[in-house]
C-alpha positions in Angstrom: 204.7 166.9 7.2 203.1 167.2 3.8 201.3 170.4 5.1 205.0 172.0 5.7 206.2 171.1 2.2 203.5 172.7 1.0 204.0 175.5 3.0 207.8 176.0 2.4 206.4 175.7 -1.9 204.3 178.7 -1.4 207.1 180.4 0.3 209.9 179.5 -1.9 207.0 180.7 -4.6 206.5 184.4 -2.6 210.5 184.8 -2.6 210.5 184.3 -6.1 208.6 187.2 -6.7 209.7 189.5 -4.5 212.6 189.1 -6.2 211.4 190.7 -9.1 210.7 194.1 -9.4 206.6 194.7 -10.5 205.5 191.5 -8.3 204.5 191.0 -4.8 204.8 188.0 -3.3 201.5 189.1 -1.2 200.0 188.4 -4.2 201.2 184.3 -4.2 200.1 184.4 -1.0 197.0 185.0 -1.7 196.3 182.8 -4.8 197.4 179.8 -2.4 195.6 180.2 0.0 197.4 181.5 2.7 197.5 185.3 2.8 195.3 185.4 6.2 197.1 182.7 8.2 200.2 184.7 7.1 198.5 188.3 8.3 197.5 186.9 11.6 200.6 184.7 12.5 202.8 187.9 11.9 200.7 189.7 14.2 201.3 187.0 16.9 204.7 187.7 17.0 204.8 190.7 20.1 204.0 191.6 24.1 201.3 188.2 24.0 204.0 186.2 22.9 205.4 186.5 25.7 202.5 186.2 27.9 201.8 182.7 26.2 205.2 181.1 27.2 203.9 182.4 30.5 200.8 180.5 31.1 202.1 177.2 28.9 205.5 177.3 28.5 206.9 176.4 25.2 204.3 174.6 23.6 201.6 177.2 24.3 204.5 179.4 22.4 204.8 177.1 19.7 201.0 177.2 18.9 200.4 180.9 19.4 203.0 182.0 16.9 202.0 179.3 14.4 205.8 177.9 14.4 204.3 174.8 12.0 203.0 177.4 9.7 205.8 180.2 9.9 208.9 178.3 9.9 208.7 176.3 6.8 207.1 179.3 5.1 210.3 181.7 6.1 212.4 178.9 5.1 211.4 178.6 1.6 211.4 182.2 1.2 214.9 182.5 2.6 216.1 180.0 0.1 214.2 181.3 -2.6 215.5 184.5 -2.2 219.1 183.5 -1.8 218.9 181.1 -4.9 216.6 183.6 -7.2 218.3 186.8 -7.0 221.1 185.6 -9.6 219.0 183.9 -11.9 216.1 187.1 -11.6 219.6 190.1 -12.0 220.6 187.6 -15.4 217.1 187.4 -16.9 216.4 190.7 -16.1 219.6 191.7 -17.6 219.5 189.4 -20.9 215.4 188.7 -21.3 213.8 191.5 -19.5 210.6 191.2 -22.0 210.3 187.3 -21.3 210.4 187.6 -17.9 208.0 190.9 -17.7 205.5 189.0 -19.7 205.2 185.8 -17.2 204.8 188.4 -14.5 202.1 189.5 -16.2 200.1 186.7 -17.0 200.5 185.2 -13.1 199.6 189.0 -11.8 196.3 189.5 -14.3 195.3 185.9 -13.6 195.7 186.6 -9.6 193.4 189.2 -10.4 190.8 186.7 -11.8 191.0 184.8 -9.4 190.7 186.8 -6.4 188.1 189.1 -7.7 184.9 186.9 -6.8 182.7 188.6 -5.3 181.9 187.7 -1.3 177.4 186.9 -0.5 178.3 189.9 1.8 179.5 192.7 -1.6 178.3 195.5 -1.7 178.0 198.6 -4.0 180.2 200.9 -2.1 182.7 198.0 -1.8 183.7 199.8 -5.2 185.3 202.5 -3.4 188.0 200.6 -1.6 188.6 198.9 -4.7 189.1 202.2 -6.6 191.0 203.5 -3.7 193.5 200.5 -4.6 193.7 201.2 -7.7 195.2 204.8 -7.4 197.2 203.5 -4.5 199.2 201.2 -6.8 199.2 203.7 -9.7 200.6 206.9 -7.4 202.8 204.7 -4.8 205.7 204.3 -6.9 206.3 208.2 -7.7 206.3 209.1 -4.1 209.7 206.6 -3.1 212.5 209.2 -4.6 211.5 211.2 -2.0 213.0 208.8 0.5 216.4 209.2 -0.7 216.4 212.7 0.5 216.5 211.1 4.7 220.0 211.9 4.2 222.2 208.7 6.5 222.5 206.1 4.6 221.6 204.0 7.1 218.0 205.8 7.7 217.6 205.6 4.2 218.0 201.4 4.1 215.4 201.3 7.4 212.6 203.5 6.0 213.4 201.6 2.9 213.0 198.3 4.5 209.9 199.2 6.3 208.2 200.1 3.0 209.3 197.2 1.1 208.3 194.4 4.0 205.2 196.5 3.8 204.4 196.1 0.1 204.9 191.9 0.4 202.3 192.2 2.5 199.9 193.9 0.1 198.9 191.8 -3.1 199.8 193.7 -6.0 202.3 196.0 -4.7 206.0 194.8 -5.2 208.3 195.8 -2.4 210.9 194.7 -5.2 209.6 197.8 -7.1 209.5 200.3 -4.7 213.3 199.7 -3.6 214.1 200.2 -7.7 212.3 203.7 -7.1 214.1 204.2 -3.8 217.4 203.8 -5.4 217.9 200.9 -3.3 217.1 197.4 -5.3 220.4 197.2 -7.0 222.5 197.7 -3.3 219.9 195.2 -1.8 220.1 192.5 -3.9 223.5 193.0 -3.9 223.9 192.7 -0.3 222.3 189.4 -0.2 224.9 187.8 -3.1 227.7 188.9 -1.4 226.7 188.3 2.3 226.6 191.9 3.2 225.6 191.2 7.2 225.9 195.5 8.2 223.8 196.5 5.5 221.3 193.8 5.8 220.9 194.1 9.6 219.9 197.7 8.7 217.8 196.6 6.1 216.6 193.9 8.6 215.3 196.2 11.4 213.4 198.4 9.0 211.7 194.9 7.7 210.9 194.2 10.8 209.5 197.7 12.1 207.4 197.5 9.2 206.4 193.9 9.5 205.0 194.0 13.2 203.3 197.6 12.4 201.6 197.0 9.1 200.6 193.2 10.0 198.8 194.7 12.8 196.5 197.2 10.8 196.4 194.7 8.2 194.6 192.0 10.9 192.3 194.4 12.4 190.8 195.4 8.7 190.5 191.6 7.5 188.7 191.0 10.8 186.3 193.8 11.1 186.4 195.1 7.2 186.5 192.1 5.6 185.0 192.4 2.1 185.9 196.2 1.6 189.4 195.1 2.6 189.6 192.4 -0.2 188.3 194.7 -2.6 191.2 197.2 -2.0 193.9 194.4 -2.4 192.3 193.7 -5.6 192.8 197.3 -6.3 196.2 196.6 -5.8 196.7 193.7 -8.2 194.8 195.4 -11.0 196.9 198.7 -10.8 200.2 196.9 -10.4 199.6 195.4 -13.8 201.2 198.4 -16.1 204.9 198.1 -14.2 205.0 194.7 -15.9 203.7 195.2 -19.4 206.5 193.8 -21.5 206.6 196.5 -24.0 207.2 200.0 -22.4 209.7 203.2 -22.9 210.9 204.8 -19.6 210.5 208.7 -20.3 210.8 210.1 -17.0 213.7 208.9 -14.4 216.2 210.9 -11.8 219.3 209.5 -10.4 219.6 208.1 -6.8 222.8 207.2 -4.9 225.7 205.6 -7.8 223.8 207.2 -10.1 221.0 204.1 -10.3 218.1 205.3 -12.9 215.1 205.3 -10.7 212.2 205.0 -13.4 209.5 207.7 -12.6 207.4 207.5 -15.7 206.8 204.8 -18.8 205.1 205.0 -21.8 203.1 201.7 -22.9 203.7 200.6 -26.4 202.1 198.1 -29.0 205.2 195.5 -29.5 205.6 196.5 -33.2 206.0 200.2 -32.1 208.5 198.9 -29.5 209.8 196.9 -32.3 210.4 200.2 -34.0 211.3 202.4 -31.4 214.3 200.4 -30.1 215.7 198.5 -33.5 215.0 195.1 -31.1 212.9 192.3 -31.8 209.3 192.5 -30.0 209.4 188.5 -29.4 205.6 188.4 -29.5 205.1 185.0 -29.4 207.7 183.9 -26.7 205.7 186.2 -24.8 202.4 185.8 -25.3 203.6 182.0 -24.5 204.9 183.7 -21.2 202.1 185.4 -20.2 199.9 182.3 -20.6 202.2 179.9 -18.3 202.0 182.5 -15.6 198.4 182.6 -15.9 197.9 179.2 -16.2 200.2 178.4 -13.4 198.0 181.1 -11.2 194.5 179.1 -12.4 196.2 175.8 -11.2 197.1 177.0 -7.8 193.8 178.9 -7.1 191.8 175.8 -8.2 194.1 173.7 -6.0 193.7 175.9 -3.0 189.8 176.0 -3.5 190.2 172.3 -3.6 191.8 172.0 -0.4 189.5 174.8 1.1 186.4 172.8 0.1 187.9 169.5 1.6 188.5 171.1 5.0 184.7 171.9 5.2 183.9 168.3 4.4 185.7 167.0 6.4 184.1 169.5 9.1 180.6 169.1 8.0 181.3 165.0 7.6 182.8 165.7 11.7 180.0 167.6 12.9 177.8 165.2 11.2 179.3 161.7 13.4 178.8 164.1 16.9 175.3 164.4 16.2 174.6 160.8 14.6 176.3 159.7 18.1 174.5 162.6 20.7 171.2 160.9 19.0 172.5 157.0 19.1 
């Protein structure tokens, strides 16, 4: 039981962020420990399935798709999502630069944190990472281009299938990419008010992209394991200009309502934002931001590399006991 609180914690803490446009809650996933279980149960869910219920009825089903692991995490992401989307539209509304800078500090620490290097790194592990990097950097001005589908309903499904995507991938906020689609104002409004049309067309883009993507995902991590990791850091690292506090949109176009999809920032000091806009640059609220969501990141990796190294105690003190008994 205490394993499934802790589970629906880490997904209430993912639906938090996806919330918020410039996180991914790929990335919580992977500061707590979880980001692989999550890749591999998703990829459970298909034609084997099936065959599992088969051969054990029920409770093979039960432990194939990782129901003890998947449910409480979907729960606390549902209710996170449903609870955070009013309080993430008011501070994004009323303290945008508070609420940038927290970002920050969580998504640079995640980046600290993940970025050990694996006995098994190599040099040319730099190239995935690099690839990353640009990855993150050019996504974001390809997703106008999405509007152009035409139907509105196409528009929602492609959208969906990118955004469930992006949570998958540390560092790249599916939250983000709907704000350059056009689409994160009508989504978020769609879950406040209960819109069930729109968001069974969101839905089955989500899940087209969920089953796909989870797929490709689990074959890298288990044959490309280190080069893989080394592009998701990419990821984090380049996501980190989308939330630096102090920044002037200079490029945007207009999507459907005339929603500003930003194209372009420029990245300012906070005195010359100070200057530039006639509003204070609250420097020390957040710099005090940015350190809580770093320090809350440091807490949860060193927690989760606690409970990582108690496991393998606990299976070295196991394997341990079978041989002191195969030799009594």
């Amino acid at each position: 039981m205490k394993r499934q609180f802790s589970t629906f914690l880490k997904g209430a803490g993912m639906g938090a962020a996806d919330a918020v446009p410039g996180v991914s809650g790929g990335t919580i996933a992977f500061v707590t420990g979880i980001y692989e279980e999550l890749i591999h149960t998703i990829k459970q869910f298909g034609p084997s399935a099936f065959t599992a219920w088969r051969r054990g009825g029920l409770a093979a089903l039960f432990a194939h798709l990782n129901l003890a692991f998947a449910i409480p995490l979907l729960l606390g992401i549902g209710a996170s999502l449903v609870s955070v989307a009013h309080l993430v539209v008011w501070l994004m509304d009323d303290y945008p630069l508070l609420l940038n800078g927290f970002f920050f500090g969580l998504v640079a620490a995640s980046a600290i944190v993940v970025s050990r290097h694996p006995a098994d790194w190599k040099l040319w592990h730099l190239i995935p990472l690099v690839l990353g990097l640009l990855l993150a950097h050019g996504l974001p001005s390809l997703m106008p281009l999405v509007t152009q589908l035409g139907s509105p309903s196409l528009v929602l499904i492609v959208g969906g299938a990118i955004a469930i995507s992006a949570l998958l991938l540390p560092g790249v906020s599916g939250s983000f990419l709907l704000l350059t689609m056009g689409l994160y104002g009508t989504v978020m409004q769609g879950i406040r008010s209960f819109d069930l049309a729109l968001l069974s067309t969101f839905a089955v883009g989500c899940l087209i992209g969920l089953f796909g993507f989870s797929r490709l995902l689990s074959w890298l991590l288990r044959y490309h394991h280190t080069a893989t990791l080394q592009l998701l850091i990419g990821f984090i690292v380049g996501s980190l200009p989308v939330l630096w506090p102090w920044r002037e949109l200079i490029r945007y176009q207009l999507g459907p309502e005339s929603q500003v999809i930003p194209l372009e920032y420029r990245y300012l000091t906070p005195g010359d934002y100070a200057n530039l806009t006639g509003e204070p640059a609250l420097l020390v609220p957040v710099v005090i931001a940015m350190a809580a969501g770093g320090v809350l990141v440091l807490a949860l990796g060193r927690h989760s590399r606690g409970g990582e190294s108690g496991k393998a105690d606990n299976g070295s003190r196991k394997s341990s006991d079978k041989k002191e008994g195969s030799n009594a």
